[in-house]
C-alpha positions as CSV (number, residue, x, y, z in Angstrom):
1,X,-8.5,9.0,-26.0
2,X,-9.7,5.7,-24.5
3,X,-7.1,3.9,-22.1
4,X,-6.2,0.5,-23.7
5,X,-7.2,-2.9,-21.9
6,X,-6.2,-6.2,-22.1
7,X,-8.3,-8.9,-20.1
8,X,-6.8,-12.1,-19.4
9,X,-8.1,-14.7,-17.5
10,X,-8.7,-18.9,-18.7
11,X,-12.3,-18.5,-17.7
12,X,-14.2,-17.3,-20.8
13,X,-17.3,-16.5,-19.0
14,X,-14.7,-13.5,-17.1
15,X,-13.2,-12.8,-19.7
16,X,-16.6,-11.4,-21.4
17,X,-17.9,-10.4,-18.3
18,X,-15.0,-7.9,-17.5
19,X,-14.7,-7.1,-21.3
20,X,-18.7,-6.1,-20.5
21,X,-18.0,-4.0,-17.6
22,X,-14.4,-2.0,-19.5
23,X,-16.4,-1.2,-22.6
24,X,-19.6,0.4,-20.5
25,X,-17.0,3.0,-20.1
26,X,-16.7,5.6,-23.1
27,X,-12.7,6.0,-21.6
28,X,-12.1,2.2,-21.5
29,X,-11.0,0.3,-24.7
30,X,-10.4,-3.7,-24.6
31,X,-8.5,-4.2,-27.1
32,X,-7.7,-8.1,-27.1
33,X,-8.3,-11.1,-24.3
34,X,-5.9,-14.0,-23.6
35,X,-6.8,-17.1,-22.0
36,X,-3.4,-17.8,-20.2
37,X,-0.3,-16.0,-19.4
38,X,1.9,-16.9,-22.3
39,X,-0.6,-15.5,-24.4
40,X,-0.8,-12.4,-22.0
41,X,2.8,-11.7,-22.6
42,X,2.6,-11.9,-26.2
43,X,-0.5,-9.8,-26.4
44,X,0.9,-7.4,-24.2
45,X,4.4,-6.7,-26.7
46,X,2.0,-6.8,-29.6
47,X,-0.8,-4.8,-28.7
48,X,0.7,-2.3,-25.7
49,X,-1.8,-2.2,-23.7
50,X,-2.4,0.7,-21.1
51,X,-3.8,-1.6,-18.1
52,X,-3.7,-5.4,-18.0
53,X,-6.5,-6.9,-15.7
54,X,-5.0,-10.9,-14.7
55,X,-6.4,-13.7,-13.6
56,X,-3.7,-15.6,-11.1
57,X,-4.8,-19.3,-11.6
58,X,-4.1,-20.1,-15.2
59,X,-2.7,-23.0,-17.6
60,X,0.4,-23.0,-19.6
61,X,1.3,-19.9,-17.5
62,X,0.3,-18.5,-14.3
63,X,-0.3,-15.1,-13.7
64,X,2.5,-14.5,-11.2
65,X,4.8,-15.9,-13.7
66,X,3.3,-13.8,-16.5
67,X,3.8,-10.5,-14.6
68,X,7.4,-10.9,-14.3
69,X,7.8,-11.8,-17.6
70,X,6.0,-8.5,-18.7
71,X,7.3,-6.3,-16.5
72,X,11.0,-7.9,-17.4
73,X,10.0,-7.4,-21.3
74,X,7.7,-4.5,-21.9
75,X,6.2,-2.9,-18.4
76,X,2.4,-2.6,-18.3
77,X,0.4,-1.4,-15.3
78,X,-1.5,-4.9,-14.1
79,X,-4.6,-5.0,-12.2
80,X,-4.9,-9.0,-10.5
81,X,-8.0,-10.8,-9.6
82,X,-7.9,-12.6,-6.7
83,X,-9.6,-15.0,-4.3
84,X,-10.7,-14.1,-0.7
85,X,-8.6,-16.8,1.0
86,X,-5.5,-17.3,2.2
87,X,-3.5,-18.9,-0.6
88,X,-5.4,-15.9,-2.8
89,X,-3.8,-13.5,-0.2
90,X,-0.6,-15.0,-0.6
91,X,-0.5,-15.1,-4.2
92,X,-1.6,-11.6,-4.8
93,X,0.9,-10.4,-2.3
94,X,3.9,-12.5,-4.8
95,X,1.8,-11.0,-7.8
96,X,2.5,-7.4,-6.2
97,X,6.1,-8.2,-5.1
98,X,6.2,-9.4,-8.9
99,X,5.3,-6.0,-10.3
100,X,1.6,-5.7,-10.5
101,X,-0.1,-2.3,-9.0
102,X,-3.5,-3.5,-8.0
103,X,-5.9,-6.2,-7.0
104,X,-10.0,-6.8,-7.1
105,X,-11.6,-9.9,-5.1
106,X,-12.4,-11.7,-8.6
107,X,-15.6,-12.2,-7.0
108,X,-17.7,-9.0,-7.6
109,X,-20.1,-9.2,-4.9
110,X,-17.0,-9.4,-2.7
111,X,-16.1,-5.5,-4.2
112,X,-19.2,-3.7,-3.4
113,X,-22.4,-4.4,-1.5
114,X,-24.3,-4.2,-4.9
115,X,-23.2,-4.9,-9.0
116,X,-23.1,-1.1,-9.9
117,X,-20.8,0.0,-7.3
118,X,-18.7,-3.2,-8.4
119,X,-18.8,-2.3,-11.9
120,X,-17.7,1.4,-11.0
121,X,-15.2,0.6,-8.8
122,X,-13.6,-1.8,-11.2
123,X,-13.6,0.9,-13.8
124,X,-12.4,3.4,-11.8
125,X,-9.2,1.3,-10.7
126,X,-8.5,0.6,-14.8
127,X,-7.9,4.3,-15.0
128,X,-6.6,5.0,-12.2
129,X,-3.5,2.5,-13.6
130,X,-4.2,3.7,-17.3
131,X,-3.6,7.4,-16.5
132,X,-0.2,7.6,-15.1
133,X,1.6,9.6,-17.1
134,X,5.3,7.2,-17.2
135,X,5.1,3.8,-16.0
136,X,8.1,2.7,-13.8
137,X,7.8,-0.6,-11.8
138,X,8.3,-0.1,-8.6
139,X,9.3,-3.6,-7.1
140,X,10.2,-4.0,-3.2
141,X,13.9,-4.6,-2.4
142,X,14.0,-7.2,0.3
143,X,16.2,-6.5,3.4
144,X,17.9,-8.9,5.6
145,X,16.0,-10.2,8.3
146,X,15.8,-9.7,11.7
147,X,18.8,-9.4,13.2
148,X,20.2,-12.8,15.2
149,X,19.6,-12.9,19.0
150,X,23.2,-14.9,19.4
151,X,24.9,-12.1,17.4
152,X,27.1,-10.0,19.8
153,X,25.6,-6.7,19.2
154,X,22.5,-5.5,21.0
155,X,20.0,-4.1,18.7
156,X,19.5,-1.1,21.4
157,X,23.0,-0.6,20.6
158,X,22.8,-0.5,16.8
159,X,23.3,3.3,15.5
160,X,19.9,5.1,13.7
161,X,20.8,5.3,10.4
162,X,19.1,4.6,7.3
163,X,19.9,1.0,5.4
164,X,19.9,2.5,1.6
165,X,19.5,0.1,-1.2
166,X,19.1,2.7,-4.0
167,X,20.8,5.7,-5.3
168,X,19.1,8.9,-3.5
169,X,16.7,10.5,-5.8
170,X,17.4,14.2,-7.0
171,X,15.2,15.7,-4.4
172,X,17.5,16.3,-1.3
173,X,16.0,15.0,2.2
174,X,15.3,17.4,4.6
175,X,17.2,18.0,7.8
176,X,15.4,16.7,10.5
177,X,13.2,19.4,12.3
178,X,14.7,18.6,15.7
179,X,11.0,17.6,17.3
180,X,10.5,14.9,19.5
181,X,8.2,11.9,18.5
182,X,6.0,9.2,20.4
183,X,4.0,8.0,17.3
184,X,4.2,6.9,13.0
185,X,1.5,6.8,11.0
186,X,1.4,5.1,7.6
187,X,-1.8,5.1,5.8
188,X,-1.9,4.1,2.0
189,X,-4.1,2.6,-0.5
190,X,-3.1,1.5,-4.5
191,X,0.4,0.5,-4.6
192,X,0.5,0.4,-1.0
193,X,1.7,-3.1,0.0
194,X,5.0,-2.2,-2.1
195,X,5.7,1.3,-0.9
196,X,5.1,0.2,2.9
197,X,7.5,-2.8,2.0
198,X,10.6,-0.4,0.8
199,X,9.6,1.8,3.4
200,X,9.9,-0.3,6.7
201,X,12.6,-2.9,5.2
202,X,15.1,0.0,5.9
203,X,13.7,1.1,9.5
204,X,16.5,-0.3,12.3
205,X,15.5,-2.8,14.5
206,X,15.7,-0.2,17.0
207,X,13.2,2.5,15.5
208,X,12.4,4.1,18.5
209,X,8.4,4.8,18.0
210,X,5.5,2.3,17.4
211,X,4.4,2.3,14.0
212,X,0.5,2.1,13.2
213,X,-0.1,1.1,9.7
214,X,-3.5,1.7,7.6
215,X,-3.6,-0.4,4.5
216,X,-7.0,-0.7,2.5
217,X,-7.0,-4.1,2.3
218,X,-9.6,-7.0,2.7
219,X,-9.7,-9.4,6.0
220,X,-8.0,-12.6,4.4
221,X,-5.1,-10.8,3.1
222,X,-3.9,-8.5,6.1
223,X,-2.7,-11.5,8.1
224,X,-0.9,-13.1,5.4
225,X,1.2,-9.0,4.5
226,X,1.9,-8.7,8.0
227,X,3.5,-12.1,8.1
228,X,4.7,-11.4,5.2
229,X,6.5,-7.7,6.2
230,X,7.9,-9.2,9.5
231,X,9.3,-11.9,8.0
232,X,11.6,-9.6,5.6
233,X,12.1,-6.4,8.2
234,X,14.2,-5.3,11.1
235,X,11.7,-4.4,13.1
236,X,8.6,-6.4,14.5
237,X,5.2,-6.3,11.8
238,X,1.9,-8.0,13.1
239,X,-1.5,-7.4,12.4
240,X,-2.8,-5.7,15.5
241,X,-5.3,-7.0,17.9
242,X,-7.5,-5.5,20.5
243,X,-6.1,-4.4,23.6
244,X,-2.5,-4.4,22.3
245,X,0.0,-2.2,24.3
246,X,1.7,-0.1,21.5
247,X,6.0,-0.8,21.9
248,X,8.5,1.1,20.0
249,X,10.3,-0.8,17.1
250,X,6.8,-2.6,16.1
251,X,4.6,-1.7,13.3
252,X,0.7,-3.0,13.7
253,X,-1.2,-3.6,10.8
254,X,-5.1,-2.4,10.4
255,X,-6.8,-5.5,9.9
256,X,-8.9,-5.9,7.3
257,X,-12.8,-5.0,7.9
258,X,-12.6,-3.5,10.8
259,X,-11.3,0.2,12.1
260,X,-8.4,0.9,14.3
261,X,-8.1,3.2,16.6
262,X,-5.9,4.4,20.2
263,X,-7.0,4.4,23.6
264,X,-4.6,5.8,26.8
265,X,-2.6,2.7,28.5
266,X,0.6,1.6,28.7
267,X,4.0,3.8,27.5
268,X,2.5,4.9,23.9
269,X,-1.5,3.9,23.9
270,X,-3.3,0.9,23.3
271,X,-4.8,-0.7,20.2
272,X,-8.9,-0.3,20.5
273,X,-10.2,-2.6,17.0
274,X,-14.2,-2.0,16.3
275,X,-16.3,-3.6,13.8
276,X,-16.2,-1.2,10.4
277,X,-20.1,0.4,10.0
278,X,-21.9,-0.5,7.0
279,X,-21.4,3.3,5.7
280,X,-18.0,3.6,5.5
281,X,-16.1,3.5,2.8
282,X,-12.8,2.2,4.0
283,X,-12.4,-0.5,6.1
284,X,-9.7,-0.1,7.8
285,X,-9.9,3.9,6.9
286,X,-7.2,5.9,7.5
287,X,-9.1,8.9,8.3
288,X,-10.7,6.8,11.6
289,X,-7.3,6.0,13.3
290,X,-5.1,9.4,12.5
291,X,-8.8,11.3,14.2
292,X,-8.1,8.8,17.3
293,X,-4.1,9.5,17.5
294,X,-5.0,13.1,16.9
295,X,-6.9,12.6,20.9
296,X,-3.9,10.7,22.1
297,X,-0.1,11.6,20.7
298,X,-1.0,15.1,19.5
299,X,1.3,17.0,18.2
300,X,4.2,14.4,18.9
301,X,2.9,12.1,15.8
302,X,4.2,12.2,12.5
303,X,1.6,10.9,10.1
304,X,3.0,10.0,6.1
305,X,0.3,9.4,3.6
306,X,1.2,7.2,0.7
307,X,0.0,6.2,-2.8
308,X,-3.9,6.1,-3.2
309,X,-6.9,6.4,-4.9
310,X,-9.1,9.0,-2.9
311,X,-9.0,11.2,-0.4
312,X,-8.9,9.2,2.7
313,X,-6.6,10.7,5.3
314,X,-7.2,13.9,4.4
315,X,-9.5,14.9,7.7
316,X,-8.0,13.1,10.0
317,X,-4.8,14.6,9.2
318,X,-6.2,17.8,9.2
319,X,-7.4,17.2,12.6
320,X,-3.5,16.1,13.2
321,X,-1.8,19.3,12.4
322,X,-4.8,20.9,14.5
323,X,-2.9,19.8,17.5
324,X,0.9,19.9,16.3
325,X,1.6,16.9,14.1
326,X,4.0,16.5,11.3
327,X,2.1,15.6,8.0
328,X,4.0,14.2,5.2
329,X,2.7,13.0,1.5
330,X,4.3,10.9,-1.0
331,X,5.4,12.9,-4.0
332,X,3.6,12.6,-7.2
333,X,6.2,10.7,-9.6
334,X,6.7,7.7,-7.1
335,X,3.2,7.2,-6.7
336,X,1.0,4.5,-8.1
337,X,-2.1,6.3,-7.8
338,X,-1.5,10.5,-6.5
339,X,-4.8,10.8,-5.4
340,X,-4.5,10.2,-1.4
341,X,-1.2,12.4,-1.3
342,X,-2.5,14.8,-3.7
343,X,-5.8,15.3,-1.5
344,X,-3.4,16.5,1.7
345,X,-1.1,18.5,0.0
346,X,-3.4,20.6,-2.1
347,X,-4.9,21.2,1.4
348,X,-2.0,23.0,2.4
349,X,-1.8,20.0,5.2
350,X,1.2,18.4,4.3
351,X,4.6,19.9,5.1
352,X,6.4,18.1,3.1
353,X,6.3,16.0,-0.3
354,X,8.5,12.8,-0.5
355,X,9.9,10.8,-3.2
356,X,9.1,6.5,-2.1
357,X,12.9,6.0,-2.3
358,X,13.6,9.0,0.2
359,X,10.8,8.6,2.7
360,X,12.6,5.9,4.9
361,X,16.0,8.2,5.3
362,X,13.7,11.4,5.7
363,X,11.7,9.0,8.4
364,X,14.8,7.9,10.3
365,X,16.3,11.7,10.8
366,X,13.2,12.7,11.7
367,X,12.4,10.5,14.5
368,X,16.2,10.1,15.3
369,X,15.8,12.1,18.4
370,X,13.8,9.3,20.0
């Protein structure tokens, strides 16, 4: 049975145009368009659609304001179209933090290098979103912020222990395996930008390993998410540069377009960006910078791979347990998309799944040995 569409955007040329490109595909169904976001939220109780695609810039009702309201009234999977610019990074970033799962550049030569791939990839992210089995929004819980430098406690003080903001899912955490640590990795995909923010908003300000981060994500938004994840964690967030010297208790941010990877200096390694090659699929990809920690930390990294379309991260993880690492996956019912997780695990790579709620705690014993 075809998944169920709704496309809304004010624009009637995008409107047709992405009701074009959803009914090329014999498993994609638009079943009605809206031309603002009050209509979007009637449509959506009326219709039930399986996968709303929303423009952000609308009349009568924005599309930020249009995903709260659905998720608050009748949750929908929502794809957003956004502008390659900063105030398009920002507002997709709210539209996630609102409930939405997934963005496209609204551009479509900005997707793909040419219109089939485009068209492809936008179908492919549809159902990706239309095939989850339950919908659940998963919205980030903010934490408080970093903790006050006139405060009398010292943040190397401050105990390890997890900040919980949820009730514990059934699935019990492991005990910690009693290894010693010098490295995190974090690579993710769809849903991403939410499951890294519930992750790291409950990491201590004194997390005692540097934290490399791989988020596909274009070049005008990854400044604007690493700003945004400092701003609401315990621990340091920036997008990482060249030459920086890796320090525990920060997390560094792939930035968008380019590859990261580790060279030796300094305590933990230093930050080595190149320019992405025109063949790759990923820019940043996840596989690039777990191959390059596999040369450095070894088998003192623990490497978590999180909701995703894809396989990326499957080989460099692989070559990450070659040398001793720790490989975990997110579990299948908190993902967005199971397709990153599900490509390690049914390699026999990953040692554990997690649920999103449980990953932080499970981090934090983990690495609690410092």
């Amino acid at each position: 049975m075809a998944i169920k569409v709704l496309v809304v955007d004010d624009s009637s040329f995008f409107r047709r145009r992405v009701s074009e490109i959803v009914t090329k595909d014999a498993d994609l169904e638009v079943i009605g368009t809206a031309s603002n976001g009050a209509e979007a939220v009637k449509l959506a109780q009326q219709l039930k659609p399986q996968v709303i695609t929303m423009d952000i810039e609308m009349p009568v009702m924005d599309g930020i304001s249009a995903v709260r309201e659905i998720m608050a009234k009748c949750p929908t999977p929502i794809l957003m179209f956004s502008s390659l610019t900063h105030d398009g990074a920002k507002a997709t970033l709210d539209a996630l933090e609102a409930g939405a799962l997934d963005f496209l550049p609204k551009r479509f030569e900005d997707i793909a290098t040419n219109k089939d791939e485009a068209i492809s990839l936008l179908q492919q992210r549809i159902k990706a979103l239309g095939r989850r089995r339950v919908f659940r929004p998963i919205l980030p819980r903010t934490k408080p912020t970093k903790p006050s430098t006139t405060s009398g406690a010292s943040p190397a003080r401050e105990t390890l222990q997890p900040q919980r903001t949820a009730p514990r899912s059934s699935a019990p955490v492991a005990r910690a395996s009693g290894k010693k640590y010098k490295l995190l990795l974090i690579g993710t995909s769809t849903g991403g930008p939410v499951a890294l923010q519930r992750i790291l908003t409950k990491l201590p300000a004194n997390y005692p390993h540097p934290i490399l981060l791989i988020q596909h994500m274009p070049a005008a938004f990854t400044p604007a998410f690493a700003a945004r994840l400092n701003g609401l964690c315990a621990i340091d967030v920036k997008e990482a540069q060249n030459g920086d010297q890796l320090r525990a208790g920060c997390a560094y941010l792939a930035p968008g377009g380019m590859q990261m990877m580790l060279e030796r200096g300094g305590t933990y390694g230093r930050i080595k960006i190149v320019a992405g090659s025109m063949d790759m699929n990923y820019k940043p990809c996840v596989d690039i910078t777990f191959a390059s920690a596999s040369k450095l930390s070894g088998g003192e990294t623990l490497a978590v791979v999180l909701t995703g379309m894809g396989a990326d991260g499957r080989e460099g993880a692989r070559m990450l347990k070659n040398v001793g690492a720790t490989i975990w996956a997110q579990d299948e019912a908190s993902c967005v998309v199971y397709g990153m997780p599900q490509a390690v695990t049914a390699a026999g790579i990953s040692s554990q799944s997690i649920a999103l709620d449980d990953m932080a705690e499970a981090i934090i014993r983990e690495s609690g040995r410092g």
